[in-house]
Each structure stands twice: as C-alpha cells, then as structure tokens.
Chimera marker file (.cmm) of the C-alpha trace (Angstrom):
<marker_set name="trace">
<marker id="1" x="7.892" y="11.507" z="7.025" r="1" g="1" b="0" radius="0.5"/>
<marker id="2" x="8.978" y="9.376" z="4.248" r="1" g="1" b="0" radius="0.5"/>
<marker id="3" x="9.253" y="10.122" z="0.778" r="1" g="1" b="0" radius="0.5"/>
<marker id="4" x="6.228" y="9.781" z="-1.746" r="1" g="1" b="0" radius="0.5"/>
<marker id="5" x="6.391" y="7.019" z="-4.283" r="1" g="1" b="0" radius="0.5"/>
<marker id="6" x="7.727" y="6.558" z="-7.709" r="1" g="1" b="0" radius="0.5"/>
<marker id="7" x="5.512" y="3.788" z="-9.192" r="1" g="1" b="0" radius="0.5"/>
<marker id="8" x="6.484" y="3.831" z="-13.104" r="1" g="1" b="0" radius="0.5"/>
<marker id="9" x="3.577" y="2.427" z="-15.466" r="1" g="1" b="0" radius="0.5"/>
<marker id="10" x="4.516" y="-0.880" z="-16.339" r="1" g="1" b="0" radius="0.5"/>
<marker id="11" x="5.056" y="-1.943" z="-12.524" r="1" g="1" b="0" radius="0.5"/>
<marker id="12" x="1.623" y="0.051" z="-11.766" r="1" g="1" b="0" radius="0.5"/>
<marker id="13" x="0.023" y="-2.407" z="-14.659" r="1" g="1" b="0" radius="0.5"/>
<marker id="14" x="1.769" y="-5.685" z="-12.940" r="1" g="1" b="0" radius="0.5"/>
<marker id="15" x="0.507" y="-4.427" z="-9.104" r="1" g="1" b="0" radius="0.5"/>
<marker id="16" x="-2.892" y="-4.252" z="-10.559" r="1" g="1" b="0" radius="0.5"/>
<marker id="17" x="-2.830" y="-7.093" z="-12.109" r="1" g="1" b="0" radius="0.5"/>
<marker id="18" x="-1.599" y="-9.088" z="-9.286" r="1" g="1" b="0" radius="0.5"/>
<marker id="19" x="-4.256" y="-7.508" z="-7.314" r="1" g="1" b="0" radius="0.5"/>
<marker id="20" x="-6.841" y="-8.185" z="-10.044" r="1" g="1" b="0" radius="0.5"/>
<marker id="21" x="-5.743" y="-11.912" z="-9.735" r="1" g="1" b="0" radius="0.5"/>
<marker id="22" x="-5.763" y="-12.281" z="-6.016" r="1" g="1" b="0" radius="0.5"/>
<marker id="23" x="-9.280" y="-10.577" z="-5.862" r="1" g="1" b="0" radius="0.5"/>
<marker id="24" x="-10.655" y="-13.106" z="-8.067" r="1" g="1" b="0" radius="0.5"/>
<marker id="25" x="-8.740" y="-15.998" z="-6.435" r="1" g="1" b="0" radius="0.5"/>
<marker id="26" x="-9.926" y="-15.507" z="-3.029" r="1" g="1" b="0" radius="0.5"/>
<marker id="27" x="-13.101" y="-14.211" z="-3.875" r="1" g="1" b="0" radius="0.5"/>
<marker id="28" x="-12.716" y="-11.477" z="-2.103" r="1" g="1" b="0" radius="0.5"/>
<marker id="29" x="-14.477" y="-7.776" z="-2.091" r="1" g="1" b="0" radius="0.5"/>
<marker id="30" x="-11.497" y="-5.772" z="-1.919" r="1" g="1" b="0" radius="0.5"/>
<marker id="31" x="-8.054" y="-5.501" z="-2.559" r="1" g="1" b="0" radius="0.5"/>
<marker id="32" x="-5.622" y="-3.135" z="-2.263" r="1" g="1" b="0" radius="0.5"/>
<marker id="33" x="-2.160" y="-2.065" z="-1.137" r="1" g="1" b="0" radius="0.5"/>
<marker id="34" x="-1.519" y="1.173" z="1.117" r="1" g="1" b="0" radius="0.5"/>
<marker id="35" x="1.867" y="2.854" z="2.320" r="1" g="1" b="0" radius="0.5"/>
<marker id="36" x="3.022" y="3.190" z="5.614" r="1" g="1" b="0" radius="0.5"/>
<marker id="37" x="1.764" y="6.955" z="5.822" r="1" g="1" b="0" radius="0.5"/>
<marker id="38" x="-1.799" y="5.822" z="4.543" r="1" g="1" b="0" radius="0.5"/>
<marker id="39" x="-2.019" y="6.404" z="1.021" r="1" g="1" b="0" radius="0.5"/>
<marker id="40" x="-3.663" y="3.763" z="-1.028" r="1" g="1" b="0" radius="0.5"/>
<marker id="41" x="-1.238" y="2.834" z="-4.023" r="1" g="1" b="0" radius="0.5"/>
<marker id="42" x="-3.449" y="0.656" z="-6.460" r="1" g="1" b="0" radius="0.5"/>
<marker id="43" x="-6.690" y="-1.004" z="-5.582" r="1" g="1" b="0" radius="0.5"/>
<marker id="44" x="-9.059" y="-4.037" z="-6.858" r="1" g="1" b="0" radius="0.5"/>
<marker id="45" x="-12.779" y="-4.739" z="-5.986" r="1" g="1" b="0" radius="0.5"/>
<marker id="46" x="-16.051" y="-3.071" z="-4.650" r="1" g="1" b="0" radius="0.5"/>
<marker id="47" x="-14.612" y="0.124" z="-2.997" r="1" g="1" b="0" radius="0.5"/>
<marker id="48" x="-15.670" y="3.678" z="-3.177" r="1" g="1" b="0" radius="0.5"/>
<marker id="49" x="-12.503" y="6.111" z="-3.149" r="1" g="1" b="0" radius="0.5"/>
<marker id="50" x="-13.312" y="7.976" z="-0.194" r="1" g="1" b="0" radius="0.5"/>
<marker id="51" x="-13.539" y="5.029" z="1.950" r="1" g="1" b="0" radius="0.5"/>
<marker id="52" x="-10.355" y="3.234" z="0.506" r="1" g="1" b="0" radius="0.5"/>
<marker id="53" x="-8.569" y="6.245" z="1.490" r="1" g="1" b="0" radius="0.5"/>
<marker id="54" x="-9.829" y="6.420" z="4.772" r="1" g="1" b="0" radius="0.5"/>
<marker id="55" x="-9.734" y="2.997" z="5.244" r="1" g="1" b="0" radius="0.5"/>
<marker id="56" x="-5.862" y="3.238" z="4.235" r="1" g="1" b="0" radius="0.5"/>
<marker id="57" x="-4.938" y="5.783" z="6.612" r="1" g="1" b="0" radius="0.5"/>
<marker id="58" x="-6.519" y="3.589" z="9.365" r="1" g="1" b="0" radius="0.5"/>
<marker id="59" x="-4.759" y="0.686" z="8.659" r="1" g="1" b="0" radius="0.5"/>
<marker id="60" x="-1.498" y="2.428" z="7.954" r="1" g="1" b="0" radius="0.5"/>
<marker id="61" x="-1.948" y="3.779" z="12.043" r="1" g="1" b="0" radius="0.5"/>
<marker id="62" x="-2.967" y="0.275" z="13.195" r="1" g="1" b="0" radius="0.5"/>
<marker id="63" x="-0.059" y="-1.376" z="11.573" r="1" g="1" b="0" radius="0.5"/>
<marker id="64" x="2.407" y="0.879" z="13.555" r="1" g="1" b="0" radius="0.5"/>
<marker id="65" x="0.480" y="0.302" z="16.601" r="1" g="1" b="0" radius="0.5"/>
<marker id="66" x="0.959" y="-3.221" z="15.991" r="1" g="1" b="0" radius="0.5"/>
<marker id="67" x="4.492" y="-3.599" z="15.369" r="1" g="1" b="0" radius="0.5"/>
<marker id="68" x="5.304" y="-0.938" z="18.744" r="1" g="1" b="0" radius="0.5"/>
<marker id="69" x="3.342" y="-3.789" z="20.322" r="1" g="1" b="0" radius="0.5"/>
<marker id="70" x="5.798" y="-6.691" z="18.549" r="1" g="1" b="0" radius="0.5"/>
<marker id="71" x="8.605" y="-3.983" z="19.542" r="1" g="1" b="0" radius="0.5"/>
<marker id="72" x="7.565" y="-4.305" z="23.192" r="1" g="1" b="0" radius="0.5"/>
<marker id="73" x="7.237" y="-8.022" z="22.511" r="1" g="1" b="0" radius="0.5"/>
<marker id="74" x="11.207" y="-8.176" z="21.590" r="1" g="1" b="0" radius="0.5"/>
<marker id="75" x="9.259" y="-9.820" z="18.382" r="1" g="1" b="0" radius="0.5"/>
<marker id="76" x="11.019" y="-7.932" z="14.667" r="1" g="1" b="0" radius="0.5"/>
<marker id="77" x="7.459" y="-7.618" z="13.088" r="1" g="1" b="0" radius="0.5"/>
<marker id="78" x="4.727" y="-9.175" z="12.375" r="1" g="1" b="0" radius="0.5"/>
<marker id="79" x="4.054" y="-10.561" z="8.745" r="1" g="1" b="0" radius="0.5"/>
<marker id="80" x="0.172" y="-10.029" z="9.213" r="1" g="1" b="0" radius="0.5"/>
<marker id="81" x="-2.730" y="-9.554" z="10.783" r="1" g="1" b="0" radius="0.5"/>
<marker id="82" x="-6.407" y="-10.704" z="10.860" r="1" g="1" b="0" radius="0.5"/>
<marker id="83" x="-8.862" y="-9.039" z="12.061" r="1" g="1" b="0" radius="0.5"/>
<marker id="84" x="-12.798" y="-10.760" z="11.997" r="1" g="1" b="0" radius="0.5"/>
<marker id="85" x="-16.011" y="-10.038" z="12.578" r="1" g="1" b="0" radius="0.5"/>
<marker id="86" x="-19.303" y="-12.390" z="12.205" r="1" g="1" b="0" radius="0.5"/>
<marker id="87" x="-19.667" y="-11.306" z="8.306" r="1" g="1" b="0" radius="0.5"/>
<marker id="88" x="-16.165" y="-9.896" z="6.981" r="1" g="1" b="0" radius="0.5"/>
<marker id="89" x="-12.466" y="-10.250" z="7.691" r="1" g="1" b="0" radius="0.5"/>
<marker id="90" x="-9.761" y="-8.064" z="7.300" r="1" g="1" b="0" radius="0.5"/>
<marker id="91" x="-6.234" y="-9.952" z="6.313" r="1" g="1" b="0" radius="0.5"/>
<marker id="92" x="-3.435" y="-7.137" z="6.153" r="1" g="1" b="0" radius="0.5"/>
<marker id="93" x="0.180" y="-8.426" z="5.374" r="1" g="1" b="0" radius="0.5"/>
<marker id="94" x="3.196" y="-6.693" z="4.816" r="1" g="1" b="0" radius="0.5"/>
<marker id="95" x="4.714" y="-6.559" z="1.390" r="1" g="1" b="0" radius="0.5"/>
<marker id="96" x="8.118" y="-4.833" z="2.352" r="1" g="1" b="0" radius="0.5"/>
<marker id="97" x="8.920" y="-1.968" z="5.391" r="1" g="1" b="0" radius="0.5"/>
<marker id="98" x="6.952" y="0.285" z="3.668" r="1" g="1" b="0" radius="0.5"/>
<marker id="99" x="3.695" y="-1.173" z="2.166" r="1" g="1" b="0" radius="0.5"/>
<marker id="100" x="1.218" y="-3.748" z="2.903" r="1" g="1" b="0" radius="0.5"/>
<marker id="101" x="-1.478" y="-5.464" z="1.149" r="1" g="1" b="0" radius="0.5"/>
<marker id="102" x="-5.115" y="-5.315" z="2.383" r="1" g="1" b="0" radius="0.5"/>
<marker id="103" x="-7.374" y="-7.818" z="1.342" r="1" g="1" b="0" radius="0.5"/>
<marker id="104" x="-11.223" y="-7.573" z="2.773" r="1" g="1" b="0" radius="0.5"/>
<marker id="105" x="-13.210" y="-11.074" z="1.834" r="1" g="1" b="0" radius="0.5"/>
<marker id="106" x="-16.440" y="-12.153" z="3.700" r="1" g="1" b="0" radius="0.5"/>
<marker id="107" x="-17.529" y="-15.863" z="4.363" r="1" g="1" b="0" radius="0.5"/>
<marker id="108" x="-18.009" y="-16.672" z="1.085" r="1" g="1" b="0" radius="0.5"/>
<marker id="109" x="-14.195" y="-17.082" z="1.223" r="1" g="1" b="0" radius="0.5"/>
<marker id="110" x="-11.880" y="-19.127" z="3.372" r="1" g="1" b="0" radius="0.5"/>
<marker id="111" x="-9.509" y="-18.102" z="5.143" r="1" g="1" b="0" radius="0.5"/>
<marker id="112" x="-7.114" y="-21.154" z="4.341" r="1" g="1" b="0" radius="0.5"/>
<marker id="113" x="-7.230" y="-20.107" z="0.838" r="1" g="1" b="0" radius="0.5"/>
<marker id="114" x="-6.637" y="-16.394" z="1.391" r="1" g="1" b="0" radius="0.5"/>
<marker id="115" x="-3.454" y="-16.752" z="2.762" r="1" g="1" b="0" radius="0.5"/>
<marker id="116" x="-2.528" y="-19.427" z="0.435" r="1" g="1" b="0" radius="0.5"/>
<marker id="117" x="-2.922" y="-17.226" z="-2.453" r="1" g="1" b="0" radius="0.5"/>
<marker id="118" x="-1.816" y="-14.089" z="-0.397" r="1" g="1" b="0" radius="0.5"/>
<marker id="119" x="1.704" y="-16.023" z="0.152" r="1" g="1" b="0" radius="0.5"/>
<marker id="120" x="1.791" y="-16.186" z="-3.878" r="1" g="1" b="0" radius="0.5"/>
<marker id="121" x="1.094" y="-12.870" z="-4.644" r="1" g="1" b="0" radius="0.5"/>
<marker id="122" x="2.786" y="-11.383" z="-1.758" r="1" g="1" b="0" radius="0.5"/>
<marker id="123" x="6.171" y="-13.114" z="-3.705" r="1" g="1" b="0" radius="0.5"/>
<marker id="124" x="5.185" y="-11.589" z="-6.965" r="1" g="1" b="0" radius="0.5"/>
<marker id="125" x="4.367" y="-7.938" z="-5.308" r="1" g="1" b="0" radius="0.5"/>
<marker id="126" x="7.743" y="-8.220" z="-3.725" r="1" g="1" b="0" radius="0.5"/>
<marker id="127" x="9.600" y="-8.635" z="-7.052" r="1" g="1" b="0" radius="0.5"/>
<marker id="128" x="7.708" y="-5.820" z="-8.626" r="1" g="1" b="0" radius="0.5"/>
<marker id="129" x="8.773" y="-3.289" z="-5.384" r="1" g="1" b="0" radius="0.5"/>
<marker id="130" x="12.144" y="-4.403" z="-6.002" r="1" g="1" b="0" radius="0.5"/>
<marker id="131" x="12.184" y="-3.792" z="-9.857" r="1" g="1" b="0" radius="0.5"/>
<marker id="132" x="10.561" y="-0.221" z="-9.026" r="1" g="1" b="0" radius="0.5"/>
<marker id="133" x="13.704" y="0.417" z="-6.408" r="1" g="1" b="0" radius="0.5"/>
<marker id="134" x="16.054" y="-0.502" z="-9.032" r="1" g="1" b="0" radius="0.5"/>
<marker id="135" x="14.682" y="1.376" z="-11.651" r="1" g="1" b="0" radius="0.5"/>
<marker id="136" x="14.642" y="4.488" z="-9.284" r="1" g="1" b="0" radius="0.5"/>
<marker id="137" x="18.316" y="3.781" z="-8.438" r="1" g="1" b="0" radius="0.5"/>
<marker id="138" x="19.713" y="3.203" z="-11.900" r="1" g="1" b="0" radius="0.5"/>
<marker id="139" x="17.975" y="6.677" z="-13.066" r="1" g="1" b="0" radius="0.5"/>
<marker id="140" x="18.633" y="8.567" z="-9.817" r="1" g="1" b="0" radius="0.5"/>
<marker id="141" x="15.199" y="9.383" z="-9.950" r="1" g="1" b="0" radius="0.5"/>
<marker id="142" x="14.544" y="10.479" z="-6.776" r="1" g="1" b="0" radius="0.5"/>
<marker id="143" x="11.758" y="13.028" z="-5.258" r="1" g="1" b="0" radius="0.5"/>
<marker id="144" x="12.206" y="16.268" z="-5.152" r="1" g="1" b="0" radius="0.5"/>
<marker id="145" x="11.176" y="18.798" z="-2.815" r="1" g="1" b="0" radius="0.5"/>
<marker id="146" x="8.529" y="21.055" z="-3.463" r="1" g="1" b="0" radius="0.5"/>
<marker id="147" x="7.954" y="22.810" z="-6.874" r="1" g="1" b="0" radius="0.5"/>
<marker id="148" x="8.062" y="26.318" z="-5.069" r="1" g="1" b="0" radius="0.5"/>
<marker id="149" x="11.415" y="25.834" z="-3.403" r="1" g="1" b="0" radius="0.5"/>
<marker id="150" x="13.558" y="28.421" z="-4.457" r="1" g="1" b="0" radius="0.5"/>
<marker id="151" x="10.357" y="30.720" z="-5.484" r="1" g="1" b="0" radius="0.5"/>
<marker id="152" x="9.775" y="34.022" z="-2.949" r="1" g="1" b="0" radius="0.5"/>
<marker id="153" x="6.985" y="35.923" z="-2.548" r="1" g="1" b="0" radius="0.5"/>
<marker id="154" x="8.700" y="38.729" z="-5.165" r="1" g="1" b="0" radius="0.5"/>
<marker id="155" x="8.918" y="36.333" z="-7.600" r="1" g="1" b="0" radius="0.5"/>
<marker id="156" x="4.854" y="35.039" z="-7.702" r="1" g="1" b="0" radius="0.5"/>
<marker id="157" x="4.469" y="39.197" z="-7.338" r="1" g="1" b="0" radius="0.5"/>
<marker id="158" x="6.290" y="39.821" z="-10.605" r="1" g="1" b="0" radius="0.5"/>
<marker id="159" x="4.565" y="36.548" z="-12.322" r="1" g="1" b="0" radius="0.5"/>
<marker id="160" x="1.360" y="37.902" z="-11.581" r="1" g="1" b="0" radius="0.5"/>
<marker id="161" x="2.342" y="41.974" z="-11.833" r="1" g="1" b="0" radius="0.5"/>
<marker id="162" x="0.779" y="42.467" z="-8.034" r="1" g="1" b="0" radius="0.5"/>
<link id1="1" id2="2" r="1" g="1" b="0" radius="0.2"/>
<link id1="2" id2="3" r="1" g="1" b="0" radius="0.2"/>
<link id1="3" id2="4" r="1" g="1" b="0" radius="0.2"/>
<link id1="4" id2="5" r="1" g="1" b="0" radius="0.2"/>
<link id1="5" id2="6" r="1" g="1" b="0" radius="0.2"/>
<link id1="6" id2="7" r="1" g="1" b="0" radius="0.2"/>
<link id1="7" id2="8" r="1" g="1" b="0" radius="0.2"/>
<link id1="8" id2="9" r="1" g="1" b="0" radius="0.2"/>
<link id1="9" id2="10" r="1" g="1" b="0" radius="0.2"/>
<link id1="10" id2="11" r="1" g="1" b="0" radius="0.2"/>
<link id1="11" id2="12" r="1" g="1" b="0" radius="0.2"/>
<link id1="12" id2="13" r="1" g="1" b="0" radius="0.2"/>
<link id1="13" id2="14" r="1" g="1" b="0" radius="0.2"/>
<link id1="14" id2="15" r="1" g="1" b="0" radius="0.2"/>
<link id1="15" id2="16" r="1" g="1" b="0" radius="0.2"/>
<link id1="16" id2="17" r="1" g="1" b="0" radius="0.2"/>
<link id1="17" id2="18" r="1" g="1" b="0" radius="0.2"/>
<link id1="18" id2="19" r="1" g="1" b="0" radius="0.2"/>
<link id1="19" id2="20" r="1" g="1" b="0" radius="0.2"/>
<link id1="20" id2="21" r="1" g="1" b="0" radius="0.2"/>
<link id1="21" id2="22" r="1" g="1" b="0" radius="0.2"/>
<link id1="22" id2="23" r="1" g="1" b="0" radius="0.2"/>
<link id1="23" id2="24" r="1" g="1" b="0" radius="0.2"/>
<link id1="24" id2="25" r="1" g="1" b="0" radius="0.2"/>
<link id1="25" id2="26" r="1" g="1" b="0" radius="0.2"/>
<link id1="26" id2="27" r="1" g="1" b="0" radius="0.2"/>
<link id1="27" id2="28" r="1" g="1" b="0" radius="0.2"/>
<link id1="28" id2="29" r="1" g="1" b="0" radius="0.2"/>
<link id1="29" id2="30" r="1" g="1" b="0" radius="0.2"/>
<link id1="30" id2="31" r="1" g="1" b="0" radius="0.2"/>
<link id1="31" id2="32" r="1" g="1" b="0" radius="0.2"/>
<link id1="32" id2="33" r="1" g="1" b="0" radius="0.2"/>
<link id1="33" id2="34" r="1" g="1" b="0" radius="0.2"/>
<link id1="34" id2="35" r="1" g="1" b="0" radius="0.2"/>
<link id1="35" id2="36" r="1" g="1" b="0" radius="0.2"/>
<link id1="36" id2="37" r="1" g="1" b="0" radius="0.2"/>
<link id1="37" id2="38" r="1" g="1" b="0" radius="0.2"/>
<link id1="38" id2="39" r="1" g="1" b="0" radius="0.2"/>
<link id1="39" id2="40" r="1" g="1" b="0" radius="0.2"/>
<link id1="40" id2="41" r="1" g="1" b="0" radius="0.2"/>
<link id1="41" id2="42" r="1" g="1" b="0" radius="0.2"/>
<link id1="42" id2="43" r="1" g="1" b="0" radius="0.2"/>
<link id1="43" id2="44" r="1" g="1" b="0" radius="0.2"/>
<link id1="44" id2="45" r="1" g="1" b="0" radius="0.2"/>
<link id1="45" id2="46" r="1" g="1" b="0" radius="0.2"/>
<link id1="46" id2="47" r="1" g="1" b="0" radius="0.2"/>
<link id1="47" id2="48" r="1" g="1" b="0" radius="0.2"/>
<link id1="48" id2="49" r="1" g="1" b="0" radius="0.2"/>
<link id1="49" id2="50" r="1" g="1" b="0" radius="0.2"/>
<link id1="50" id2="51" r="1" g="1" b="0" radius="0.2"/>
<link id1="51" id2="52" r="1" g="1" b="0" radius="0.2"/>
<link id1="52" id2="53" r="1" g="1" b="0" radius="0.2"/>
<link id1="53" id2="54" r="1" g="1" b="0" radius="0.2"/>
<link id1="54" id2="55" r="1" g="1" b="0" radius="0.2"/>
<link id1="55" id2="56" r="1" g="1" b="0" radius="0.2"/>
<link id1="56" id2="57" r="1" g="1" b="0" radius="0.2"/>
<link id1="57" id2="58" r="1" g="1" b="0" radius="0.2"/>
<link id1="58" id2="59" r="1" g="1" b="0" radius="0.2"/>
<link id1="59" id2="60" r="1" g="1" b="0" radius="0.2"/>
<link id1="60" id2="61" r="1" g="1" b="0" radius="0.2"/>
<link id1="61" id2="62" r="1" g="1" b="0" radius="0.2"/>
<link id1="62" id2="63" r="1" g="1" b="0" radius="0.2"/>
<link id1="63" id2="64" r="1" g="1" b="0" radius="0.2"/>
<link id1="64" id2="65" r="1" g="1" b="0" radius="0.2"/>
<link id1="65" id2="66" r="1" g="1" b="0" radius="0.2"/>
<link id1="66" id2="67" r="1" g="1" b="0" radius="0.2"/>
<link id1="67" id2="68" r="1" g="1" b="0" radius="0.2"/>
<link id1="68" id2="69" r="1" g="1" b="0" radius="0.2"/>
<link id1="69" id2="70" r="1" g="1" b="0" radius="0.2"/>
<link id1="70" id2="71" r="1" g="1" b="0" radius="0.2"/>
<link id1="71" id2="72" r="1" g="1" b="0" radius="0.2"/>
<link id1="72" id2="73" r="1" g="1" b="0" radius="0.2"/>
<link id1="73" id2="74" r="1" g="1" b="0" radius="0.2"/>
<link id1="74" id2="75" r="1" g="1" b="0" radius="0.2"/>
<link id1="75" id2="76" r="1" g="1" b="0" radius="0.2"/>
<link id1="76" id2="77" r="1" g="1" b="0" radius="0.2"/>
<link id1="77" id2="78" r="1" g="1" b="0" radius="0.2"/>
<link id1="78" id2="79" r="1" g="1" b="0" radius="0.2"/>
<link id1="79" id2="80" r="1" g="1" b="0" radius="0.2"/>
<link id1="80" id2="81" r="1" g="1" b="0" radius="0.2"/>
<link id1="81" id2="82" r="1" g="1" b="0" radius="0.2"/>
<link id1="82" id2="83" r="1" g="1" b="0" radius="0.2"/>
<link id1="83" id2="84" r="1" g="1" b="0" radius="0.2"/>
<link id1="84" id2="85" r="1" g="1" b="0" radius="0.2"/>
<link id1="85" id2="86" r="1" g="1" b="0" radius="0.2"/>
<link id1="86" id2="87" r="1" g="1" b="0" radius="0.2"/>
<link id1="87" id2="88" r="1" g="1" b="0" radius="0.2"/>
<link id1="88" id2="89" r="1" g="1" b="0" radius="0.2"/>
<link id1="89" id2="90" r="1" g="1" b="0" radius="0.2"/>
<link id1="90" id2="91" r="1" g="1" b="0" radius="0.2"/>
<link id1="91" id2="92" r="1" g="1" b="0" radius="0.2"/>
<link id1="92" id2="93" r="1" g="1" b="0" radius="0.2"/>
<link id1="93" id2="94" r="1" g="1" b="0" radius="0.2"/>
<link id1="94" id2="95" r="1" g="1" b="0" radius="0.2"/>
<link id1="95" id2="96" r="1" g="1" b="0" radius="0.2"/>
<link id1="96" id2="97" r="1" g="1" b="0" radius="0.2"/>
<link id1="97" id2="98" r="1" g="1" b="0" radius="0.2"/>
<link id1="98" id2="99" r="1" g="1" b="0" radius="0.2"/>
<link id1="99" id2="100" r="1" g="1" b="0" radius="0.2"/>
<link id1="100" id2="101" r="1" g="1" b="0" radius="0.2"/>
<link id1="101" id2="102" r="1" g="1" b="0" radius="0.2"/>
<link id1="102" id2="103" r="1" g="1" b="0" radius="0.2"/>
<link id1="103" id2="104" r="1" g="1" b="0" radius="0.2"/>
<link id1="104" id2="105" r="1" g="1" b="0" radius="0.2"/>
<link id1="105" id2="106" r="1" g="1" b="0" radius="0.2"/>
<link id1="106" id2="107" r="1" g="1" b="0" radius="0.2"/>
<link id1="107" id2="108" r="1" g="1" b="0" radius="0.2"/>
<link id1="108" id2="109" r="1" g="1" b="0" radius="0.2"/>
<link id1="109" id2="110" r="1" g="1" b="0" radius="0.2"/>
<link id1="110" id2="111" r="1" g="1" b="0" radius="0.2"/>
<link id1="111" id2="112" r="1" g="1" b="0" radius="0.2"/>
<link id1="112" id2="113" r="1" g="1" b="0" radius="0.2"/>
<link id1="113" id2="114" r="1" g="1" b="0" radius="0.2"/>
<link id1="114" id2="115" r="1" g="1" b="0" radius="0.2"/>
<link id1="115" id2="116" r="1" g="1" b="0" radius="0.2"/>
<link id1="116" id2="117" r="1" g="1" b="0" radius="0.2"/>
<link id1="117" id2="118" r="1" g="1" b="0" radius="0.2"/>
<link id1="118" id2="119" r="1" g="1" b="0" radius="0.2"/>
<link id1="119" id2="120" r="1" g="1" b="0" radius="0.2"/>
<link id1="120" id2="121" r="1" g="1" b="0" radius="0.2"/>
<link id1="121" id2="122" r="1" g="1" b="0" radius="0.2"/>
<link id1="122" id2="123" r="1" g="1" b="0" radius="0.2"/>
<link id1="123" id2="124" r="1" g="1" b="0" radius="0.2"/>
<link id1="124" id2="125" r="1" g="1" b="0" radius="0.2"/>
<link id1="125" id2="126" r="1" g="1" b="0" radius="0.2"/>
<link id1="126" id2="127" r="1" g="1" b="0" radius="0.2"/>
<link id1="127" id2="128" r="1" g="1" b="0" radius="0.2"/>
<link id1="128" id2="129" r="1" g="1" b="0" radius="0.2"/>
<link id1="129" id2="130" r="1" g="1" b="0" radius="0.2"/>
<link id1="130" id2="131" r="1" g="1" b="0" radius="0.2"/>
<link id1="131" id2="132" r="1" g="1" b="0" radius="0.2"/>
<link id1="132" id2="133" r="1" g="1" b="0" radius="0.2"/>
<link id1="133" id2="134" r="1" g="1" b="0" radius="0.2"/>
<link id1="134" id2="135" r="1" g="1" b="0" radius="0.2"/>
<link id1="135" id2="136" r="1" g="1" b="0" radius="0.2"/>
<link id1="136" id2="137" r="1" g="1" b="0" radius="0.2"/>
<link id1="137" id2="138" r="1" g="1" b="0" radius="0.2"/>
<link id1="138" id2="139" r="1" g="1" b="0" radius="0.2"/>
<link id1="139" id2="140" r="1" g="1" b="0" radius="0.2"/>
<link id1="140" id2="141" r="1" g="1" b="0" radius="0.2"/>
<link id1="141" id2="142" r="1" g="1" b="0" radius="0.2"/>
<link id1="142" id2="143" r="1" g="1" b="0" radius="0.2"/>
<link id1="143" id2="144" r="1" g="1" b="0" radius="0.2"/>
<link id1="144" id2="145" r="1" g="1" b="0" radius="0.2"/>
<link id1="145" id2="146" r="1" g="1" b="0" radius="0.2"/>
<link id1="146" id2="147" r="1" g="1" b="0" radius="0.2"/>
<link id1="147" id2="148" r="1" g="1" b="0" radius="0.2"/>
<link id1="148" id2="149" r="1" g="1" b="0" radius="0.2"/>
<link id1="149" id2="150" r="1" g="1" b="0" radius="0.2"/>
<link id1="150" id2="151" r="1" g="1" b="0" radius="0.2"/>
<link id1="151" id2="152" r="1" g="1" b="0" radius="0.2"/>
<link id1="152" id2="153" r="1" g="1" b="0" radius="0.2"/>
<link id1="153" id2="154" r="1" g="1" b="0" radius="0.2"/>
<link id1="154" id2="155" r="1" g="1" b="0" radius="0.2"/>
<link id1="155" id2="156" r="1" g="1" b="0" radius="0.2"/>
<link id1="156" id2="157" r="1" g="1" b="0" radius="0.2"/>
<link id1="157" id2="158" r="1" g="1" b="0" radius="0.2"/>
<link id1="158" id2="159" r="1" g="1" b="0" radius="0.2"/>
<link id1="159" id2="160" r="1" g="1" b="0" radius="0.2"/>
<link id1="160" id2="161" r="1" g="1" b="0" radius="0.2"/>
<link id1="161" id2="162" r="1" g="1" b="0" radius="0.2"/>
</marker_set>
C-alpha cells in the first residue's frame, strides 16, 4: 500500500483547472484523475460522488490488470486505454506511476480530438505532479502514520476517566 497524497492548494486549483479545460475542450461528460489504489483526486463534469468513487476504484483494478497483461507482454506499460461502447467511451491515460486521468465523452465528441487535447493536458498535469513532489521534498513533508500511534488503551481510559 502506498502512501496517501499531499496535494497542496494551489496545485489542487491548477489540476482542476486543467481538468475544467479539458472537459470543455473535448466536450466531454466527465473528467477526472484517480490514484493507483482508487481514490479519485479532483474531478470535472456530470458525476455523482458515489459513482466517481466507485468508478475510481474500478479503474484503478483494471489498470493493474492491464499493465500485468503488458508485463506478460515484455511491453513497460501502456500509456492508455480505450474502452467503447455504442453511446460512450472511456479514454484512461496515465499521468505518472501513480495516477491516471479518466476522461468519459460520448459521440458528441471525437475521439481524434480527445487524445489531442489529452496529450496537452496530460503535459501540463505532469508538471503540476512534479511541482507537488518537489514541494513535498523541499519541506520533508511526508505522511505520517496514524494519529493514534503511540496512544494505548490506558491513555484513551484516562482521557475519558473510564
């Protein structure tokens, strides 16, 4: 299990405008990106939350399954996948080894032109991961465990005179 994500404010601002962008670009319904474990990070377009997190959690598992399949291809990864149906299409492409933007668009899009301007903002989304990483280096700002660590069961006792 990886760690959870540090996204600070004024990167969270540029993802969702960059997804804001490419939503209106492509004419999509949705876009969003998710982590590798499932979690949705930031989000544009006509989806409820339930189903963005489900959705995310799907995708997360079908990208693995994917890339075990490139494994046992002797291919490194692959940069994206399609998936289509007779009304909507599903155009997933990794961002970086741990995210990947989703982008759900129907036929009143083209195909064509969503990857065109996924290949854009794919760029940008990439600079903005990077600036995050920095930033997380240069402050040693990393995760910590759990907020209870350290805490026993004598201690919450005393807290709460039990």
């Amino acid at each position: 299990m990886q760690e959870n994500f540090i996204i600070y404010n004024e990167e969270y601002v540029l993802i969702k405008d960059i997804l804001r962008k490419l939503k209106g670009n492509t004419n999509a319904k949705a876009v969003f990106i998710t982590d590798s474990e499932g979690h949705c990070i930031a989000s544009s377009g006509e989806m409820d939350d339930l189903n963005l997190n489900s959705i995310s959690s799907l995708i997360a598992g079908s990208v693995a399954a994917i890339n075990s399949i490139a494994q046992m291809l002797k291919i490194e990864n692959f940069n994206a996948v399609l998936n289509e149906s007779s009304k909507e299409c599903l155009h997933i492409s990794l961002i970086n080894d741990r995210t990947m933007l989703v982008v759900i668009f129907d036929n009143s899009s083209n195909l064509g032109l969503v990857r065109f301007r996924v290949r854009s903002a794919l760029e940008e989304l990439v600079k903005v991961f990077q600036t995050i990483n920095k930033k997380l280096k240069a402050s040693d700002k990393i995760p910590l465990g759990s907020p209870f660590e350290g805490v026993s069961d004598e201690d919450i006792d005393r807290i709460f005179g039990d």
